[in-house]
SEBAVEX-469360 format. One line per 10 residues: number of its first residue (from 1); their letters; for each residue x, y, z of N, C-alpha, C. Coordinates in Angstrom, 1 decimal, padded with zeros to 4 digits, m for minus. Layout:
<pagus>
NUM = A = X,Y,Z,X,Y,Z,X,Y,Z; ...
</pagus>
This chain:
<pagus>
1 = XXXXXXXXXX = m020.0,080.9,m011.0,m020.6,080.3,m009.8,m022.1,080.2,m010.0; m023.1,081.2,m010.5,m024.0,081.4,m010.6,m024.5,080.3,m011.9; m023.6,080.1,m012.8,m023.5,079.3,m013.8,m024.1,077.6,m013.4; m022.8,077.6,m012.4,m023.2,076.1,m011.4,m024.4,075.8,m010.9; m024.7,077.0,m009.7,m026.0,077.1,m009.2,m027.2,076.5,m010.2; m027.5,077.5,m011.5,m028.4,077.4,m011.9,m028.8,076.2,m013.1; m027.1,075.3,m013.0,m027.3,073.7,m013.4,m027.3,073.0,m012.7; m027.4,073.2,m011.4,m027.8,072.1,m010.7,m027.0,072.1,m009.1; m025.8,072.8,m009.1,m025.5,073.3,m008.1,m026.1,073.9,m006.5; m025.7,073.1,m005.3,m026.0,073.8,m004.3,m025.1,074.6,m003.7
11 = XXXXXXXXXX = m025.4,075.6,m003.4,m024.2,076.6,m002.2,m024.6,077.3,m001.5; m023.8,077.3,m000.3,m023.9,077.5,000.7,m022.9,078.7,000.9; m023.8,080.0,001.5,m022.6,081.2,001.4,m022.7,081.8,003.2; m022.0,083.0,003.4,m022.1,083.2,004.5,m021.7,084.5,004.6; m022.2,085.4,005.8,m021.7,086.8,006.0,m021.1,087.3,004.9; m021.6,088.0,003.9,m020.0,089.4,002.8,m020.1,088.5,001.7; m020.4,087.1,001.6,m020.1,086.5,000.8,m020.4,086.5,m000.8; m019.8,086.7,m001.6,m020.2,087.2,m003.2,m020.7,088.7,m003.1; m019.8,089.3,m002.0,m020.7,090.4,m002.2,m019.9,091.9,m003.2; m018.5,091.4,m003.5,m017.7,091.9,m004.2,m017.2,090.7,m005.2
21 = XXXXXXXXXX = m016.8,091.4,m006.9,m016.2,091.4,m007.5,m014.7,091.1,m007.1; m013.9,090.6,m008.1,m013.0,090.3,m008.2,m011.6,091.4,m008.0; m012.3,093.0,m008.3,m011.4,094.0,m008.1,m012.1,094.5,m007.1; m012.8,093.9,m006.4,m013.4,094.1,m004.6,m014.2,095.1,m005.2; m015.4,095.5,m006.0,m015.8,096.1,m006.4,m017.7,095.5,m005.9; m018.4,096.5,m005.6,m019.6,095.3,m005.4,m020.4,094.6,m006.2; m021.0,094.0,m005.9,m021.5,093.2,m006.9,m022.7,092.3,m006.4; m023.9,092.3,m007.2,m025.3,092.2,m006.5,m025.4,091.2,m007.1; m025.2,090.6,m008.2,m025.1,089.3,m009.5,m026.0,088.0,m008.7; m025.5,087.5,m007.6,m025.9,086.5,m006.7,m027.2,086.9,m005.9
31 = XXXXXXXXXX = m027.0,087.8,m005.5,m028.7,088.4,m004.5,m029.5,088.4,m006.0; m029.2,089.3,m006.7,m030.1,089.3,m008.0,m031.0,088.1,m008.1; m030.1,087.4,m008.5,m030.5,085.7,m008.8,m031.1,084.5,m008.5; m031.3,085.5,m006.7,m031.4,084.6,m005.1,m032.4,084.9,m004.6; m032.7,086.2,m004.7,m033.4,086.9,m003.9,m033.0,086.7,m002.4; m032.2,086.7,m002.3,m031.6,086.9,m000.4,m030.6,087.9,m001.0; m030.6,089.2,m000.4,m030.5,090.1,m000.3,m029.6,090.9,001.2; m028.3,090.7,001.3,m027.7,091.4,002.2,m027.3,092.9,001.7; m027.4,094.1,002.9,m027.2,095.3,002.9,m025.6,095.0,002.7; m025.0,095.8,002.1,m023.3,096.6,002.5,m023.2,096.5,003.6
41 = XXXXXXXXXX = m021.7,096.1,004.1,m021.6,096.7,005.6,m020.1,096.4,005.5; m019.4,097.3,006.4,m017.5,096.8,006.5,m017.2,096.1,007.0; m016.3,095.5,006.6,m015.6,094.2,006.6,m014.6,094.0,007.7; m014.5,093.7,008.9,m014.2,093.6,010.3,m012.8,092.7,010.6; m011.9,092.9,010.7,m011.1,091.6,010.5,m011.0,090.9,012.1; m011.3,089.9,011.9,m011.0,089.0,013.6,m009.2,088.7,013.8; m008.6,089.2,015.0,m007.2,089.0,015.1,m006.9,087.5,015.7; m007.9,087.4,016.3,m007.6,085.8,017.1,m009.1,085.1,017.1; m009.1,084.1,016.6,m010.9,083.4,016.3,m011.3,082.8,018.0; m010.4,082.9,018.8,m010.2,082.3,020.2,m010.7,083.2,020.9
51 = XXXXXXXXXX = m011.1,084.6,020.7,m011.2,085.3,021.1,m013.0,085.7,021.1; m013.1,084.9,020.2,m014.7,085.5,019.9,m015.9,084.8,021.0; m017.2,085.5,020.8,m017.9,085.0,021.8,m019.2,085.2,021.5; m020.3,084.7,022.6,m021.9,084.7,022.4,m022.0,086.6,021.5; m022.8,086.5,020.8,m023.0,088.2,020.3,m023.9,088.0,019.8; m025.1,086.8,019.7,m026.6,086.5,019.3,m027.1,085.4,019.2; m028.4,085.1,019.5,m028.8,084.1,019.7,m030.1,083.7,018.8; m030.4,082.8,017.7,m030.8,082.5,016.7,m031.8,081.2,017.1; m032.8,080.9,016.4,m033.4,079.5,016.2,m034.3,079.0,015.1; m034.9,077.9,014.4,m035.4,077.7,013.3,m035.8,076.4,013.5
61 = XXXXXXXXXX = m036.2,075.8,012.1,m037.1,074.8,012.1,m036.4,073.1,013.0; m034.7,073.2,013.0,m034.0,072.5,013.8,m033.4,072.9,015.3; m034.4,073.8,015.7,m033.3,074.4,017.4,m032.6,075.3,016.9; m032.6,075.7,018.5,m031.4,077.0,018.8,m029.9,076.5,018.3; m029.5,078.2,017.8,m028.2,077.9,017.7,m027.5,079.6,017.9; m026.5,080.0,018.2,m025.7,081.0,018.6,m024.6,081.7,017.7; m025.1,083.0,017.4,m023.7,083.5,016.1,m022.6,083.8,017.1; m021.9,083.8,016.9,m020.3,084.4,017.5,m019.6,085.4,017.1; m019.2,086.3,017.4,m018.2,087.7,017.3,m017.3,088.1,018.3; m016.7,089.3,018.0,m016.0,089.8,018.8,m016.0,090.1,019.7
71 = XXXXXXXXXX = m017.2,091.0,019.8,m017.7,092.0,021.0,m019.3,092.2,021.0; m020.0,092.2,021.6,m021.4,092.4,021.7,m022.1,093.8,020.9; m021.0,095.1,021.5,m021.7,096.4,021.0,m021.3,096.2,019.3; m020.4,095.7,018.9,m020.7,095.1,017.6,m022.0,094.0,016.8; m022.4,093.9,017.7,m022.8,093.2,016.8,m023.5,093.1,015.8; m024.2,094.2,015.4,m024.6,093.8,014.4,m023.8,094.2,013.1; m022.7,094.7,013.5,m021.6,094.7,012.1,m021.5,093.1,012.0; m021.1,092.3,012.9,m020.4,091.4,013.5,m021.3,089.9,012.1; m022.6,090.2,013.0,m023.5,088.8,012.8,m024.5,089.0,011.2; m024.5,090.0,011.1,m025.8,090.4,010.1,m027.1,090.7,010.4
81 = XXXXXXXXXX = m027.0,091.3,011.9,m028.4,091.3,012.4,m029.1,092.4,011.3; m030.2,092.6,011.3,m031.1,093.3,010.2,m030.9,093.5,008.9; m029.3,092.6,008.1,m028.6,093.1,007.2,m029.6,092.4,006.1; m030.1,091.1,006.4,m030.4,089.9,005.5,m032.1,090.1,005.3; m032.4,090.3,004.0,m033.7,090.0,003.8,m034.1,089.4,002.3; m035.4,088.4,002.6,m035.5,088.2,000.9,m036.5,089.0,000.3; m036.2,088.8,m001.1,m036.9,089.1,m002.0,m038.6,088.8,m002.6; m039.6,089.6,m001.9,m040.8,089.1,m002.3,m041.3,088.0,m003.6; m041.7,087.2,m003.9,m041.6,086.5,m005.3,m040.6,085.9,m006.0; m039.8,085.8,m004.7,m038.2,085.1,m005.7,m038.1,083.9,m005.0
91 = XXXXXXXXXX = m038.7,083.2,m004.4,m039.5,082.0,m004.3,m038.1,081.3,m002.6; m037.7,082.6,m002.2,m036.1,082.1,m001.0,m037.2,083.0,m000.4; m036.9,082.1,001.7,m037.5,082.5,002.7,m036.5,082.1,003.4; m036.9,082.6,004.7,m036.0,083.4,005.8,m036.4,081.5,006.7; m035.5,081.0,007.0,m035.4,079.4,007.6,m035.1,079.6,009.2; m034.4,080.6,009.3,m034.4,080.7,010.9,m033.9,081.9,011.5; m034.7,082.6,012.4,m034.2,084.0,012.6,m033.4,084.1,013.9; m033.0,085.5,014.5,m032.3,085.7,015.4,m033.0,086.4,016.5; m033.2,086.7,017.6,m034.0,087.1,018.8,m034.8,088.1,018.4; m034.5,089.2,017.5,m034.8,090.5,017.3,m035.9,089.9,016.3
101 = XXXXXXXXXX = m036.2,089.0,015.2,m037.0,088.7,014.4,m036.1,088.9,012.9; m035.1,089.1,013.0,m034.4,089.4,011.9,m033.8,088.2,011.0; m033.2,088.3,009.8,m033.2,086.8,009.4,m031.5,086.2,009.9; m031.4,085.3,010.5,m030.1,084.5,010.7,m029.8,083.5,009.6; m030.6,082.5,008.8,m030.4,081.5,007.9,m031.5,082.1,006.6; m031.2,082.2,005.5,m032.4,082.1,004.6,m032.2,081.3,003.5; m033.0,081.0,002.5,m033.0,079.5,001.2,m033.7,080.3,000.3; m032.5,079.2,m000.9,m034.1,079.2,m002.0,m034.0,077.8,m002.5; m034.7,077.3,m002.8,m034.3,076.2,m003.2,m034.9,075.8,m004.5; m035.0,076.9,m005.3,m034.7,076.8,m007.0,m034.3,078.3,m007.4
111 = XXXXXXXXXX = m032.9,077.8,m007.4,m032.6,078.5,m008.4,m031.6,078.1,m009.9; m033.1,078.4,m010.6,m032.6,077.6,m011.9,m032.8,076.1,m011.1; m032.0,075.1,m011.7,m032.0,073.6,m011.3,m031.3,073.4,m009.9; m031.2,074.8,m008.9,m029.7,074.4,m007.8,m029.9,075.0,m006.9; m029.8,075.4,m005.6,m030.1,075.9,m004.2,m029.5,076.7,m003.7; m029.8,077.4,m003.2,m029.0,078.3,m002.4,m029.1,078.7,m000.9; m028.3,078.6,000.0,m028.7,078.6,001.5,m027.7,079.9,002.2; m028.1,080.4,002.6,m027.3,081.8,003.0,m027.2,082.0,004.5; m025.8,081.9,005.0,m025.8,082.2,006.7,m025.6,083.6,007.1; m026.3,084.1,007.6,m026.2,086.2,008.2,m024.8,086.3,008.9
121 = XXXXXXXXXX = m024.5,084.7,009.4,m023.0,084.6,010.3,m021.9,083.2,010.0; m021.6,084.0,010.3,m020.1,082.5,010.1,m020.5,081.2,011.3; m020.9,080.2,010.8,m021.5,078.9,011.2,m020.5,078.4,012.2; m020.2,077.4,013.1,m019.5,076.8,013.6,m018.3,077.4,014.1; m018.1,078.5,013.9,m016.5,079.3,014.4,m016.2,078.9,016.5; m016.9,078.3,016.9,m016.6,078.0,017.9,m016.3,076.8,018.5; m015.9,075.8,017.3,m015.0,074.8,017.4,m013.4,074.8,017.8; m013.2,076.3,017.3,m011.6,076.6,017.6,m011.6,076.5,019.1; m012.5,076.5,020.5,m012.0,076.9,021.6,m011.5,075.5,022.2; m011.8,074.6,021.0,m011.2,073.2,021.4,m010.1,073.3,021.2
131 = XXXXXXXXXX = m009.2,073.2,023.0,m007.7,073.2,022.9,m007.3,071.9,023.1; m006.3,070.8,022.0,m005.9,069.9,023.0,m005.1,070.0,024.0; m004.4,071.1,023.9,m003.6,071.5,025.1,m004.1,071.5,026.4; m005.1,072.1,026.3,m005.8,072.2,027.5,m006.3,071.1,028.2; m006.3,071.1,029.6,m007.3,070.3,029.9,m008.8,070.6,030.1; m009.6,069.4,029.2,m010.8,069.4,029.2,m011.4,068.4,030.1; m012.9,068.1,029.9,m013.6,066.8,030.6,m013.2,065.9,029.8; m013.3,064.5,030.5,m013.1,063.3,029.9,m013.6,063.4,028.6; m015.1,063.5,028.6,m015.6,063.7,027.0,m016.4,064.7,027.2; m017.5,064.8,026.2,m018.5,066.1,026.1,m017.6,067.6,025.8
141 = XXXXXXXXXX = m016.7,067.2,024.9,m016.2,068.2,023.8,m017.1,069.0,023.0; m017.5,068.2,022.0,m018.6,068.6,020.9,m019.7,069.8,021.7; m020.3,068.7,023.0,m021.4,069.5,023.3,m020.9,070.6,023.9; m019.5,070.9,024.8,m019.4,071.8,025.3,m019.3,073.0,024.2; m018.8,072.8,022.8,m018.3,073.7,022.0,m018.7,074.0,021.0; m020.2,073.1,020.2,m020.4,074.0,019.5,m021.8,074.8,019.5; m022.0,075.4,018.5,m022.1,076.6,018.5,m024.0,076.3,018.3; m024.2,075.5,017.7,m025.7,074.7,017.3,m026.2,074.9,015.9; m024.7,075.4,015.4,m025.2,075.7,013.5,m024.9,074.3,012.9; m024.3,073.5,013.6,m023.9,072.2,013.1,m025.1,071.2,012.1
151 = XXXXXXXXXX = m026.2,071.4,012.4,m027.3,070.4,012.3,m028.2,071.3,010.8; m028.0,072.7,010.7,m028.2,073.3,009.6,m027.1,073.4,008.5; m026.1,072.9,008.8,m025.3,072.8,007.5,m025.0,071.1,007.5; m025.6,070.7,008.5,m025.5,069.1,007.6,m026.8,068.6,006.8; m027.6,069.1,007.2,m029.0,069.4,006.7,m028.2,070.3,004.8; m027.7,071.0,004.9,m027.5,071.4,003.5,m027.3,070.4,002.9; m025.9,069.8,003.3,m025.1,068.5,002.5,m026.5,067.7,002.3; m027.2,067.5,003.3,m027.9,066.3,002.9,m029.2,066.8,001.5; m029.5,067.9,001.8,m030.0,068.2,000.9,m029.8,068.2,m000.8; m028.5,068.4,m000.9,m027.6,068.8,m001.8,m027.1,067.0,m002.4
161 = XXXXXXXXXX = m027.8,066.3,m002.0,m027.3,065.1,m002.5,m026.0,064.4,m001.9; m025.6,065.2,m001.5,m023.9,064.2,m001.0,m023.9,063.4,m000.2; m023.1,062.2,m000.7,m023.1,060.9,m000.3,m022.4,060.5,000.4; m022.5,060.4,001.9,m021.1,060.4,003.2,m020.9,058.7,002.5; m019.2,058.7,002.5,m018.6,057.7,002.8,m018.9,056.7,003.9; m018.4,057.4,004.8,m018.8,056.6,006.0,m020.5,056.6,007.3; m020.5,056.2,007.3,m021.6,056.0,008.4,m021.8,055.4,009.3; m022.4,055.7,010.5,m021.7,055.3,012.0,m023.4,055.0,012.0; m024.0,054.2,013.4,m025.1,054.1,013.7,m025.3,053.4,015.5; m025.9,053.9,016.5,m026.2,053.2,017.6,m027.0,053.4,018.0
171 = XXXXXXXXXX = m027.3,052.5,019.2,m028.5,052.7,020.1,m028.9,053.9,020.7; m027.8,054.2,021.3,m027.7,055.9,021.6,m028.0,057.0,020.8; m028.0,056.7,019.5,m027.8,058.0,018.5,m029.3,058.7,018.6; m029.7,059.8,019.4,m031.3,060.0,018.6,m031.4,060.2,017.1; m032.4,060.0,017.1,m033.3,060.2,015.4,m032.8,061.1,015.4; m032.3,061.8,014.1,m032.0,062.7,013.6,m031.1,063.6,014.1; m030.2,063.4,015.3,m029.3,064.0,015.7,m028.2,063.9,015.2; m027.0,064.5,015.0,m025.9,064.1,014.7,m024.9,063.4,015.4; m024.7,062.5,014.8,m023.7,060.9,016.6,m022.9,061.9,017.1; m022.4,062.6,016.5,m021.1,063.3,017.0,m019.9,062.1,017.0
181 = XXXXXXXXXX = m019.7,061.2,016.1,m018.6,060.7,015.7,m018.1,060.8,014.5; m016.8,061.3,014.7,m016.0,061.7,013.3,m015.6,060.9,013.0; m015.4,060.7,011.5,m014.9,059.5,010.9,m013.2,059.6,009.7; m012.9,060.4,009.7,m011.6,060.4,008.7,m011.2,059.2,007.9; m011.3,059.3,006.6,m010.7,057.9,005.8,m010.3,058.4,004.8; m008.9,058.2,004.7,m008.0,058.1,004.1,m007.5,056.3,003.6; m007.8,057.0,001.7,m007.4,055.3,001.1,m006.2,055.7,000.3; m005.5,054.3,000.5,m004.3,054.3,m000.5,m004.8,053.0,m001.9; m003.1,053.1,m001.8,m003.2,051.7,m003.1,m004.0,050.4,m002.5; m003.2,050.3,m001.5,m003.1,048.8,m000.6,m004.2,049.0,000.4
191 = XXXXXXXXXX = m005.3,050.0,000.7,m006.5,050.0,001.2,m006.9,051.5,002.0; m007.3,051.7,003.2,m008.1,052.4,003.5,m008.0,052.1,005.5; m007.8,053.2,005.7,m007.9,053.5,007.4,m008.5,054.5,008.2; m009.5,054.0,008.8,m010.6,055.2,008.9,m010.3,055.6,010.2; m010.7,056.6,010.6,m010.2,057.1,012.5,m011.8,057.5,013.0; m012.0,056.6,014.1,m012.9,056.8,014.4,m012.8,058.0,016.2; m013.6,058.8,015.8,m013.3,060.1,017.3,m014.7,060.0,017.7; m014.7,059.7,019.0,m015.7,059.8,019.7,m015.8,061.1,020.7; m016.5,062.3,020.1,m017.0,063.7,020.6,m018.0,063.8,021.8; m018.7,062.8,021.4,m019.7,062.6,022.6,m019.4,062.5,024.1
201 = XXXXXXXXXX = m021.1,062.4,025.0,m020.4,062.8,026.5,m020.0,061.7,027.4; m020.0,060.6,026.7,m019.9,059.0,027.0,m019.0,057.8,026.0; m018.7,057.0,026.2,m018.3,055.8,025.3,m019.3,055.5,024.6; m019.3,054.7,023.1,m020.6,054.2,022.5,m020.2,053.0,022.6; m021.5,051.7,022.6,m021.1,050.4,022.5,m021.8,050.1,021.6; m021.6,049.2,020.8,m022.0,048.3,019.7,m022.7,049.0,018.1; m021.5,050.2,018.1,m021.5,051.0,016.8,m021.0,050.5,015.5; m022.5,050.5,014.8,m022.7,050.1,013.5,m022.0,051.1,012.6; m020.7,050.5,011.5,m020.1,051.1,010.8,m020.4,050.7,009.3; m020.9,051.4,007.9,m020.6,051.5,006.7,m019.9,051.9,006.3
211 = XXXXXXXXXX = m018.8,051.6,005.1,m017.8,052.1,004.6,m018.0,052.0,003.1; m018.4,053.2,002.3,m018.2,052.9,000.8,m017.2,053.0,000.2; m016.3,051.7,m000.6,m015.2,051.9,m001.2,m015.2,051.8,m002.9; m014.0,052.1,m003.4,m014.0,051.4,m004.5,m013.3,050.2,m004.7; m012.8,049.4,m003.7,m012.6,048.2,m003.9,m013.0,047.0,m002.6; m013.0,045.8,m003.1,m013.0,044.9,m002.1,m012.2,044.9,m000.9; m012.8,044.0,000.1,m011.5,044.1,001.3,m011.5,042.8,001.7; m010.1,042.2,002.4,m010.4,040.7,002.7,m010.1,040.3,004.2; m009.8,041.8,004.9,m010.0,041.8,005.9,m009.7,043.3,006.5; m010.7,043.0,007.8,m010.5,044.6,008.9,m010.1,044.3,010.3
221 = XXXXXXXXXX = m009.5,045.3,010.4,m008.7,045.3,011.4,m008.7,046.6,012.2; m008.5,046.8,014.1,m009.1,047.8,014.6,m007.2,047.8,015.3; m007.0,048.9,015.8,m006.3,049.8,016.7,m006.0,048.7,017.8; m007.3,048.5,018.2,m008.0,048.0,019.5,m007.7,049.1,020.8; m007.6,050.1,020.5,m007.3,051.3,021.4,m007.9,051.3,022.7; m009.0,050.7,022.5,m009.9,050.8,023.8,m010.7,049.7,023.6; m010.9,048.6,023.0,m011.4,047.2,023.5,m010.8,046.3,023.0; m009.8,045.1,024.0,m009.2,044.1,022.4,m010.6,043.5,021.8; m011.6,043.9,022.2,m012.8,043.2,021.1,m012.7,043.8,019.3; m011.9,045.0,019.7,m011.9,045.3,018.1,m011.2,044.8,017.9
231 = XXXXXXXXXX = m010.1,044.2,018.0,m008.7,044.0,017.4,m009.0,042.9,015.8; m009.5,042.6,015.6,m010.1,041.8,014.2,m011.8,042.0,014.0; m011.8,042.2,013.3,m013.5,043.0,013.1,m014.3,042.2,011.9; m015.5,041.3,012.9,m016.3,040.3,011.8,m016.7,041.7,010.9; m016.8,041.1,009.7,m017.4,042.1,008.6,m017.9,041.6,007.1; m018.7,042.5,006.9,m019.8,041.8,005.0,m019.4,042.8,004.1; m019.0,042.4,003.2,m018.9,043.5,002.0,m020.0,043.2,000.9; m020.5,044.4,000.4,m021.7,043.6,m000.4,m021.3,045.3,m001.3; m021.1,044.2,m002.9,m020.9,044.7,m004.2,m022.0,045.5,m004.5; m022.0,047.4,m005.3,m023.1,047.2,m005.7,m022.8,047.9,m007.5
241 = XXXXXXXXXX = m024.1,047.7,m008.3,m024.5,047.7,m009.4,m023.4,048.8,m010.0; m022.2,050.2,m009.4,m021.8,051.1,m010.0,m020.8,050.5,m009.9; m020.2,049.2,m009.4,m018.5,048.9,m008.5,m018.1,049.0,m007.4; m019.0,049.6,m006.8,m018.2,050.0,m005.3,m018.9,048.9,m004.6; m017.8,048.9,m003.4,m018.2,047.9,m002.3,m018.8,048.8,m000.8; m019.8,048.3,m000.1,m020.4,048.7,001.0,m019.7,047.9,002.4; m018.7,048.5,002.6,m018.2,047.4,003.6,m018.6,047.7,005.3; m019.6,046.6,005.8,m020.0,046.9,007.3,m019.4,046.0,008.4; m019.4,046.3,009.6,m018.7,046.0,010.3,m019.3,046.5,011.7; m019.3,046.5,013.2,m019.4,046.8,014.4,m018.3,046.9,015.1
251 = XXXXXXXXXX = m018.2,048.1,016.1,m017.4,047.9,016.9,m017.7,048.0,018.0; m017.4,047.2,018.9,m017.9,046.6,020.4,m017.8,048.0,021.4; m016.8,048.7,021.4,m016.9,049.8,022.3,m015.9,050.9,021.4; m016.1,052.2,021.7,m015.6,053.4,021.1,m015.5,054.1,022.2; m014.3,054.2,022.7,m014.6,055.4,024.0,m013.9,056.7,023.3; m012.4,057.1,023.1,m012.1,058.1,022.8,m012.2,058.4,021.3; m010.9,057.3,020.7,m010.6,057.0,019.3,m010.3,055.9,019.0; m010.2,055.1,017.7,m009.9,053.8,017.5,m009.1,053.8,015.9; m008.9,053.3,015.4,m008.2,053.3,014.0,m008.8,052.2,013.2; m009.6,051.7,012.2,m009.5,050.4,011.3,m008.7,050.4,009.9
261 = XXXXXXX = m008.2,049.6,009.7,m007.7,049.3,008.9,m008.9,048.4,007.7; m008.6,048.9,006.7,m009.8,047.9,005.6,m008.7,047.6,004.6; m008.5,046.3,005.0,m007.4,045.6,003.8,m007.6,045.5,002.3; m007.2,045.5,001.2,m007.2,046.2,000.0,m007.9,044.3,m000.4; m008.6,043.6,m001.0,m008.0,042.2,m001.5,m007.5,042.3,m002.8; m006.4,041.3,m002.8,m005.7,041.4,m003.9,m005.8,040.6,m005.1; m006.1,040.6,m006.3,m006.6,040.2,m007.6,m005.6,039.1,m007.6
</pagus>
């Protein structure tokens, strides 16, 4: 792993993580290397992740965000409070801390040719309290549930070069926020079906969609779940220089979810 890192590799680790060997033995190999530096501490097992709750509250160069645990008088087994520090001269600093002044997020971002971003707590674990069973509000899922680590670990990926497939865009979206629309695409032989989930506290209207494929399409087609305006979807595909096609399109309204289909064309 450390191998990867230092060719070019980013990773992203979290609470305990690399902090034992393979015969659970410890192992410093990664802090060494990082200079982020977690203390020892026991390893806690969670019985139900449904069960966890506020146990600290954190903020940094993107907003507040909230670690989760079990129990409060835990917490600092729980979160990593005082556990995380860097290493003077090893070029990783502390990105966002937690109430006490202690570190919640830290970086380095050379090591060797590759990065490293380290969380004091387990990111996002408060997505689980989304029950569909349950009844919820009409919409405003997302905002009700998470946690506010969302926007620092997409900030990693973005850092780290990765190249989203899909991309959503509207009038509504602030700069730099995340739409809170999920996008799933799944391709076969014969093409590609994306699901579009609208998390947000409202319907979106006139959402701009990119789709990178590796093949052409000769037509798209919507669900129409929620507007027959999708039900056939004007759309441009534009070839680029590696093979792949950039296929865009709009959809008139998105309230809960919708389905498109991107037709394969055939040779």
């Amino acid at each position: 792993m450390l191998t990867w890192v230092k060719e070019g590799g980013h990773l992203l680790t979290v609470a305990g993580a690399a902090g034992h060997d393979r015969y659970h033995n410890p192992s410093t190999v990664l802090q060494a290397a990082t200079g982020i530096e977690e203390a020892p501490h026991q390893r806690l097992m969670v019985t139900n992740a449904a069960r966890l709750i506020p146990v600290a509250n954190a903020t940094g160069d993107l907003g507040p965000f909230t670690a989760f645990g079990q129990s409060t008088h835990l917490k600092h087994e729980l979160v990593g409070l005082s556990r995380v520090t860097v290493r003077p001269g090893s070029g990783a600093a502390i990105t966002a801390k937690f109430s006490n002044g202690t570190a919640a997020i830290a970086h380095n971002p050379a090591v060797g040719k590759g990065a490293v971003t380290h969380f004091a707590f387990m990111p996002c674990t408060h997505f689980n309290q989304i029950d569909p069973f349950k009844p919820q509000p009409h919409f405003n899922n997302v905002t009700n549930f998470t946690d506010g680590a969302e926007k620092y670990v997409l900030r990693f990926l973005v850092d780290a070069g990765v190249t989203p497939r899909v991309r959503v865009s509207a009038p509504e979206f602030a700069a730099g926020a995340p739409p809170q629309v999920e996008t799933p695409l799944i391709v076969s032989s014969d093409g590609a079906v994306l699901t579009l989930l609208n998390w947000r506290e409202s319907p979106v209207d006139e959402m701009e969609v990119s789709v990178l494929l590796d093949f052409d399409v000769e037509k798209v087609t919507a669900v129409h779940a929620m507007a027959t305006a999708n039900t056939e979807l004007r759309f441009s595909s534009t070839a680029s220089a590696g093979g792949e096609y950039a296929v865009n399109f709009t959809v008139a309204l998105l309230e809960h979810s919708d389905f498109v289909m991107l037709h394969k064309k055939q040779a």
